[in-house]
N, C-alpha and C positions, 0 to 999 in steps of 0.2 A: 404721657400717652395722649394722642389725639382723641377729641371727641366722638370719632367715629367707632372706637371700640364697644362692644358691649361687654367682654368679660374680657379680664385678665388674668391666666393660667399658671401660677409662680410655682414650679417642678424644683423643690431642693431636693436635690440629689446627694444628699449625705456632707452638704456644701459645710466647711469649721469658720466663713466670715462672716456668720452672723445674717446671710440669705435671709431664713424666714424670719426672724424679728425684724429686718427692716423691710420687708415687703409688707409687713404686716402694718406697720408701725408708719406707709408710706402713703401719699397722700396721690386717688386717681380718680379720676370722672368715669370707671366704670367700677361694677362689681370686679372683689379680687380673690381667686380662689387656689387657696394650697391644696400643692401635695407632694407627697414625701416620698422620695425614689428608693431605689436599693440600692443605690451606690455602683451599680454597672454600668453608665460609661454615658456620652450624653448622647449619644442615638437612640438609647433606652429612653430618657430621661424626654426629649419627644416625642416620643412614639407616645407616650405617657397624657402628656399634652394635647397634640393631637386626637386623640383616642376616648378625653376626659370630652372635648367638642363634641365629637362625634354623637357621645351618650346624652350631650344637653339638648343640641341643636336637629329638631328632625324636619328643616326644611333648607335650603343654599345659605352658605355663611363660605365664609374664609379665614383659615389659617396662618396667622401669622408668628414662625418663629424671630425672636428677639435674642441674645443672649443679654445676662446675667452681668455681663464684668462693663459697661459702659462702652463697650469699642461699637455698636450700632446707633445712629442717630433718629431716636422717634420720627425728627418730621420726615426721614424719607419713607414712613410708613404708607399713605398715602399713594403715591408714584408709585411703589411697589405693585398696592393691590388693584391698580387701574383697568390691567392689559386684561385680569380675570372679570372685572364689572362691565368692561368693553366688549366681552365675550372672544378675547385674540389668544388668549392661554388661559392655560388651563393651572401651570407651575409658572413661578415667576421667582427670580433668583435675583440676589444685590450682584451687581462686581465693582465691586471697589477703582478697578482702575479705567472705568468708564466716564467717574466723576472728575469737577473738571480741578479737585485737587491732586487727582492721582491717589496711587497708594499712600499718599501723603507722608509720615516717618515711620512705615511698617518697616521692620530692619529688611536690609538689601538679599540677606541669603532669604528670607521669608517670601520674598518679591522673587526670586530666581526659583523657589521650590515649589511657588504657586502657576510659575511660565511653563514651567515639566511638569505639573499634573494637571494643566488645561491641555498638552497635548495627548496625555496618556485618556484623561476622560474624554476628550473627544472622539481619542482610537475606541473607545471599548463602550461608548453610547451610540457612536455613528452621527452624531449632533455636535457643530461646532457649539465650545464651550469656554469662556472665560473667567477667569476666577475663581474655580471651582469649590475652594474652600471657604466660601464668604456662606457665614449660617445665615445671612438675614433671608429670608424668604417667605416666599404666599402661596397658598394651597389650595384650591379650590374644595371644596366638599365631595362633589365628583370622583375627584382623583382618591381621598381616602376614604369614601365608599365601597372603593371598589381594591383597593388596598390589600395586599397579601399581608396581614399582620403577623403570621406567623414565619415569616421569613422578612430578617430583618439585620441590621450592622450594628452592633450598639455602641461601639467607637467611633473616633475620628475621623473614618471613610465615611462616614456615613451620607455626606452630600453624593460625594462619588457614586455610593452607592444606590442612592434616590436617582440620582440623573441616570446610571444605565438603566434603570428597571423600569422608569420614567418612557426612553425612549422605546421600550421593550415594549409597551402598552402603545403606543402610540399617543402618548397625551403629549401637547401643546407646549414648549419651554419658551420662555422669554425671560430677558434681560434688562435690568435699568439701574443706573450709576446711582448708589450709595457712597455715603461716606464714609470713608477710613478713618477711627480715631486712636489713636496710639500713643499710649503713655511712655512711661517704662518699667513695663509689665514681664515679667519673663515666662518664660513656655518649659511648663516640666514635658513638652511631648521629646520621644526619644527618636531622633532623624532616621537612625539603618531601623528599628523596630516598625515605624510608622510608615516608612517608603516597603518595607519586605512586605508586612500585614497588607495594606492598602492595597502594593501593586499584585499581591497575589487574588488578595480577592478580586480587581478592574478585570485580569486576566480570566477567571473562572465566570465571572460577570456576564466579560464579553463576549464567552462562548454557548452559556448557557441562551443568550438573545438571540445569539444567530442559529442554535440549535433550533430554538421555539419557534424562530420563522422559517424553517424548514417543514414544520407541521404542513400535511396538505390543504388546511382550511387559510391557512397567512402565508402559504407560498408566492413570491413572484418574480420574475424573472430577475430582477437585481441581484435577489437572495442567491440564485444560483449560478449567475455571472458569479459572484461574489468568492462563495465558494470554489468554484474551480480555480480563479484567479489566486486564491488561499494556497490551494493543493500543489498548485505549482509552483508556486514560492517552495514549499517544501520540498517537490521532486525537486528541484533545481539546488539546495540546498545539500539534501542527503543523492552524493553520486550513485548509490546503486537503486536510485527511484528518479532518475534524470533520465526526460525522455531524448528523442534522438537530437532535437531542433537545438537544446540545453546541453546535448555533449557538443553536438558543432561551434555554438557561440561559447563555449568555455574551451576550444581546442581552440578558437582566436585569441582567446587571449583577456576573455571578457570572465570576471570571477561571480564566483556563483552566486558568493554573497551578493553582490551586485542586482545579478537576476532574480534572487529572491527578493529583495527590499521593492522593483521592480513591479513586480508581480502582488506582494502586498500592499501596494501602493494603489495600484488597480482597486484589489480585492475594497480595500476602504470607500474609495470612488464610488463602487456600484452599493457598497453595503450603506453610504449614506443617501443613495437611493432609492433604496430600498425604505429607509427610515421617515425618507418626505414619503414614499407612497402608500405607510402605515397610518401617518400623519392625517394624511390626507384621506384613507378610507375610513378610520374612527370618523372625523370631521363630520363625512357624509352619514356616516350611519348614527348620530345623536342630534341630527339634524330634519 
């Protein structure tokens, strides 16, 4: 680890390779402190982490998740946490394929399943988003100050689900290339179980954000472009909720599917407009 740490937070989570004996047993330039998960899943298992800071430190510090199996590289630690000491974010995320090795030898279907869930997370944050399942990442204190701890992913979604709830608050995301390191490691994660779970919760996610910015204190015009542009994709979709403008362009010849995708396409448009002008009023008001 770099010198710039002061503690380092080793969460075994019920880990059988010998985790805490060699965290223990390993040699760092900061204090190292254990502790021992329940075995529910690793978005518990940082929240943990997380949360352990939180009770140490009562004045600004920063959060940096690492995982456990070697695939993150210490010195991009640093870079990481720049954009928070620069005061430009607030969350700061690795993506792998920003570095100038690429995904380097992450297997190919890995690299295709990470290209569909940068577009799914970007649908369901309103925040372009790349790489979305790279844990390496930095936190400001800010953000888990003010953190809903009781509502939380304690699986594999769990970036996914940090980044919607992320832009739901308005805090700050940024970006900067990490390294990929990839052995030949195999993945017990299960493909149809991880893509159902994940993409039902992105969907309940995403509705749950654009509900809470319908509240009349974080209303704003985007929001409600948004949604109509929403509603119409669905009249257009179900014909007995197709207004009249939807029967004429579908009695030419133009399919509905079509005008739906159309119209959610919009609705995205205005809804990540909505998300810079959330951005953007937190900004002013912690300022």
């Amino acid at each position: 680890l770099p010198d710039v740490v002061d503690i380092a937070v080793v969460v075994d989570d019920g880990s059988t390779d010998g985790t805490n004996q060699r965290a223990t047993n390993a040699s760092a330039p900061c204090e190292v402190v254990m502790i021992l998960g329940g075995g529910d899943g690793v978005g518990a298992s940082i929240d943990r982490g997380h949360r352990a800071l939180l009770e140490r430190f009562k004045g600004p510090f920063i959060s940096v998740v690492m995982a456990g199996d070697g695939q993150m590289n210490p010195d991009d630690l640093e870079r990481l946490v720049q954009p928070i000491v620069d005061g430009r974010a607030d969350y700061v995320k690795g993506n792998r394929s920003l570095h100038e090795e690429g995904y380097n030898r992450m297997p190919a279907h890995r690299q295709r399943a990470s290209t569909i869930l940068s577009w799914f997370t970007t649908l369901a944050s309103a925040t372009p988003v790349g790489d979305p399942q790279c844990g390496f990442t930095a936190t400001s204190h800010t953000v888990l100050r003010d953190w809903d701890w009781e509502r939380s992913w304690s699986g594999y979604g769990y970036p996914n689900f940090w980044l919607i709830n992320l832009a739901r608050h308005g805090f700050r995301i940024a970006e900067r290339p990490v390294q990929s390191i990839y052995r030949k490691e195999t993945s017990g994660l299960r493909p149809l179980h991880f893509f159902g779970s994940v993409g039902l919760m992105m969907a309940v996610e995403h509705h749950r954000r654009n509900v809470a910015w319908l509240h009349p204190k974080r209303l704003t015009p985007h929001t409600l472009f948004a949604l109509m542009s929403y509603l119409l994709g669905w009249s257009a979709l179900i014909p007995q909720l197709s207004n009249d403008l939807e029967v004429e362009m579908m009695s030419r010849g133009v399919p509905g599917v079509a005008l739906c995708l159309v119209f959610w396409c919009i609705a995205h448009l205005f809804d990540r407009s909505a998300a810079r002008v959330h951005r953007e009023l937190k900004g002013h008001a912690t300022t």
